[in-house]
N, C-alpha and C positions, 0 to 999 in steps of 0.2 A: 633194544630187543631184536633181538636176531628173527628170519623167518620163521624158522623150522618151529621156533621156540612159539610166536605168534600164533602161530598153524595148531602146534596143543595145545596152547591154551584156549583157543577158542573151539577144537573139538569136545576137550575137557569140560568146556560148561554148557553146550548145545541142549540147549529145554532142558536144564538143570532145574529143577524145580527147587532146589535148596538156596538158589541167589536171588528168589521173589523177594519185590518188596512193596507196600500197600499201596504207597506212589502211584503205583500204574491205574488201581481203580480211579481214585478221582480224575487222572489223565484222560482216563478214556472217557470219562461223564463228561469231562470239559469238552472232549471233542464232537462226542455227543449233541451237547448244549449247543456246540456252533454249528454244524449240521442242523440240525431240527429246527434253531433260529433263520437261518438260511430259508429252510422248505417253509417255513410261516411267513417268510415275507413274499412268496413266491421267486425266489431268487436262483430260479433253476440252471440259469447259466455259470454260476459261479460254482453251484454243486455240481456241473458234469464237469469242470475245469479242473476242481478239487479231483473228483473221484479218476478224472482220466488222467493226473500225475500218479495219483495212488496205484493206477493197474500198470503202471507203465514201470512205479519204481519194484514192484513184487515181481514182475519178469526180468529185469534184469537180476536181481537178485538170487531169485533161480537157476537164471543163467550163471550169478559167481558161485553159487554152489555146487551147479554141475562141471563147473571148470574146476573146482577144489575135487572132485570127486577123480575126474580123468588123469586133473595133473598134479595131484599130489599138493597145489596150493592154490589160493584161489587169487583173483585182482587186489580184494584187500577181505580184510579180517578185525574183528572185532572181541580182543581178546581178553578184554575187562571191562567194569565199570556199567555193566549194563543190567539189572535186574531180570532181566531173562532173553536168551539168547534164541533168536527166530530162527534165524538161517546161519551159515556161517560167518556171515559179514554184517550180519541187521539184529542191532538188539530192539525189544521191543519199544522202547523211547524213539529212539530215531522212525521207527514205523509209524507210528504215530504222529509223530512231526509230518513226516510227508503227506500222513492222511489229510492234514489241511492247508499246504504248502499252496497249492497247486488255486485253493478254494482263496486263499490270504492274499498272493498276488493276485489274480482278478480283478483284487481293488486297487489296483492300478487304473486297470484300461481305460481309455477314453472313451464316451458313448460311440464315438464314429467308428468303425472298426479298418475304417481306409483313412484316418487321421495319421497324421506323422509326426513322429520327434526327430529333430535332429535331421529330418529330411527323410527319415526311416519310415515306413510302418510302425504303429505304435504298438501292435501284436507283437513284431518279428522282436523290436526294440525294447522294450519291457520283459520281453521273453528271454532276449540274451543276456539282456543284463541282471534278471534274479540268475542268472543260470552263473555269470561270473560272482555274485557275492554268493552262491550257495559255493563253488571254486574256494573259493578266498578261506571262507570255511572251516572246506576240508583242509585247506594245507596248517589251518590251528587245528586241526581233528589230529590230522596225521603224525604231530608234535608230541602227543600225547599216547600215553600207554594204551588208552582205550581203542585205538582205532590206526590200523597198519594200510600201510600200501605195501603188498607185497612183493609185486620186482620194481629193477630199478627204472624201467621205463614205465611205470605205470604212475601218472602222479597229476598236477594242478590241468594241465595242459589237456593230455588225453581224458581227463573226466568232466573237465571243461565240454570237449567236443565230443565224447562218446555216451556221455551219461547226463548232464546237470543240462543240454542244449536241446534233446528230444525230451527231458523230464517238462520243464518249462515253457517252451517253446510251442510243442502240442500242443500243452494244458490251454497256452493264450489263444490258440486257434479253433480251440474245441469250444471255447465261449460262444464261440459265434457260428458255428455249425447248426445244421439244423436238430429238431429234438430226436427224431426219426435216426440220423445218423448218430448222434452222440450216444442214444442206447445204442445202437449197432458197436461202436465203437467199444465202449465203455463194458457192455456185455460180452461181448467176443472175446477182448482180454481177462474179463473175468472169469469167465468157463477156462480158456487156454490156461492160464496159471493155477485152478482148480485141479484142471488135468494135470496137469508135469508137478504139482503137489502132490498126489492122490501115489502119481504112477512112481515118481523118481523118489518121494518120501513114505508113503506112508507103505506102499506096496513093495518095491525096490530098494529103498534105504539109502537109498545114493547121496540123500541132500537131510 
């Protein structure tokens, strides 16, 4: 599949409402389910770890849609296979998955938060390493029709380091932050991505 060709197809289906499909309801109950279970065990450090990969993966995503908007393509694209198209690189499955990525590893961590693997940090350590099998991944993602890396310098390496290292990495450091900060955190990027939706989508149309 050529760019140009990835590029329409995935403007072609953008909040298409005619590629829904029921999947997504039970999807979202299950996520539901593990949230809500979470807050009844009191397990509030794993939900800000969860929720602060989730704000972290909607602003980048933002951000590739406003790079598709300026330059005509974006980092990558998501040009089938997905029952409904969020942005131009995120269909809603994949959003979803992130929404408990972040909450999933967590159950890694060790109780000490200055324990170490390998000599490492077990934060830093745990945190790079989901960051290189979510890597590994994509480069099966990218194989496939559903999911383009758009240029040719954009690929395992750079997503490794620009995107899958701050999605993870954070998340394992945001465990352990205080509750005070993690709402700061956690809320600031929420509103931030509320805005640059509001203004660049619903108002602008740009994304």
């Amino acid at each position: 599949m050529n760019h140009p060709e990835a590029t329409k197809m995935a403007l072609d289906i953008l909040r298409d409402g005619t590629k829904f499909h029921w999947i997504i309801i039970p999807v979202l109950v299950l996520v539901l389910y593990i949230y809500f279970n979470e807050i009844s065990k009191k397990n509030y450090r794993g939900v800000a770890a969860g929720l602060s990969l989730y704000m972290i993966h909607w602003f980048y995503e933002i951000l590739n849609a406003l790079i598709q908007h300026f330059y005509g393509h974006a980092l990558w694209t998501v040009p089938t296979g997905t029952s409904f198209l969020l942005l131009v690189g995120v269909g809603i499955e994949i959003s979803l998955m992130f929404s408990i990525a972040g909450l999933a590893t967590s159950k890694l961590l060790l109780d000490d938060p200055k324990a170490k693997v390998m000599g490492i940090n077990n934060r830093l350590f745990f945190g790079t390493a989901n960051a290189s099998l979510a890597s590994f991944l994509e480069i099966f993602l990218a194989k496939t029709p559903a999911f383009v890396w758009v240029y040719p310098w954009w690929g395992a390496t750079t997503v490794f380091i620009s995107v899958y290292i701050p999605f993870f990495v954070i998340s394992a450091y945001c465990y352990d932050w205080q509750p005070s900060f993690q709402k700061k955190f956690i809320g600031g990027l929420f509103l931030l991505n509320a805005a640059m939706l509001i203004i660049f989508g619903a108002i602008l149309g740009w994304i």
